[in-house]
Residue, then its C-alpha position, 0 to 999 in steps of 0.5 A: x232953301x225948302x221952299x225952292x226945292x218945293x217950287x221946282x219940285x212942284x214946277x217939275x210936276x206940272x211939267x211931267x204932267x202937261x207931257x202925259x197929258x200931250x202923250x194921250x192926246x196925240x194917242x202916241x209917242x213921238x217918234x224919234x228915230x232918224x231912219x223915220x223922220x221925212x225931214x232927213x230922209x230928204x236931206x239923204x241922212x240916215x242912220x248910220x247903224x243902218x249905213x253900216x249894216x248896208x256897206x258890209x261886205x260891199x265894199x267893191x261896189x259903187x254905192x260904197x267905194x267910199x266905206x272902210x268898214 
């Protein structure tokens, strides 16, 4: 039972290491917020925190009719 949890716990270790090696290298961290990733802006998803913050208030607009905020 030792010896696994020292194997993973030494797998686990290799693993963090290899992604704050990947992290220097790159010079950042990935960014992972839907509003900044070029792949959904083209589909037309965004963030719904940043949906609701634009519907507010507009609910008599075009660009909203469909809201019930």
């Amino acid at each position: 039972m030792l010896q696994i949890f020292l194997v993973v716990t030494v797998l686990i270790a290799i693993f963090v290491v290899m992604m704050a090696i990947g992290i220097i290298i790159k010079g950042k961290f990935s960014d992972t917020h839907i509003g900044h990733n070029t792949e959904m802006k083209k589909r037309g998803i965004t963030c719904a925190k940043n949906e609701s913050t634009f519907c507010q208030g507009r609910l008599d607009s075009e660009t909203c009719r469909g809201c019930r905020i």
